[in-house]
C-alpha positions, 0 to 999 in steps of 0.5 A: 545527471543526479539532480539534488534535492532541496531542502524544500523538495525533501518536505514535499516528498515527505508529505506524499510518504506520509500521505501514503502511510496514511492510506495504508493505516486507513486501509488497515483500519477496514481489513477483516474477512469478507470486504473485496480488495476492489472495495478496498481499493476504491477506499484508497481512491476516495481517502487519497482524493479527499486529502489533495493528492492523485493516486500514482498507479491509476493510468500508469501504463494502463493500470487500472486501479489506485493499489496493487493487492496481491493475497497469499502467493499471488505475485505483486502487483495484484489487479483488485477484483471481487473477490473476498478477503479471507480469514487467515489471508496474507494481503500486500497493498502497494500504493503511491499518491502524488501530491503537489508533483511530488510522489510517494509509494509505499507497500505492507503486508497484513494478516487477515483474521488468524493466520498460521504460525509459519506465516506470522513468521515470516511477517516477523522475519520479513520485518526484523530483516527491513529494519536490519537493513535500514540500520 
């Protein structure tokens, strides 16, 4: 059965997107070569908290942290580790939030420092090819 949502439901779904978007542009603003995906993702953890929401992958099914990170060619769904952010690096962070019962969850994917032209391709290709698809 397909429960509709309620114009009231909608917003609160909105505002956990929102939040999650939000998390990412923090996570953005911290992105340069050096910083762990484990530091990053205890910076989700925090920012996520100190707005009212729980992060939605801490515990799920026993994983570990508050974002998925993968860097280059590993698969999604990354375990955040020790290891440091390299230049050229492509990073993908998926995260979700629940807020007030409702979740959001969202993923990008940054270019860390200077990357190969092939690879600033494809983030080019990958993004006109989103916006296609929503339109």
């Amino acid at each position: 059965m397909i429960h509709l949502k309620t114009p009231e439901e909608i917003e609160q779904i909105r505002s956990a997107n929102l939040l999650v978007s939000a998390t990412l542009a923090h996570l953005a603003a911290q992105l340069k070569p050096g910083i762990s995906t484990l530091e990053l993702d205890r910076m989700a953890e925090t920012f996520i908290r100190d707005h009212g929401a729980t992060p939605a992958f801490k515990g799920y099914k026993g994983f570990p942290a508050t974002c998925c990170i993968s860097v280059n060619e590993e698969v999604v769904h990354g375990i955040p580790m020790e290891d440091e952010l390299q230049d050229g690096d492509l990073i993908s962070i998926d995260t979700g939030v629940v807020l007030n019962g409702f979740v959001g969850d969202s993923a990008y994917t940054f270019a860390i420092g200077q990357i190969p032209e092939a690879h600033a391709q494809l983030l080019r290709v990958t993004k006109e090819s989103l916006y296609k698809g929503i339109a």
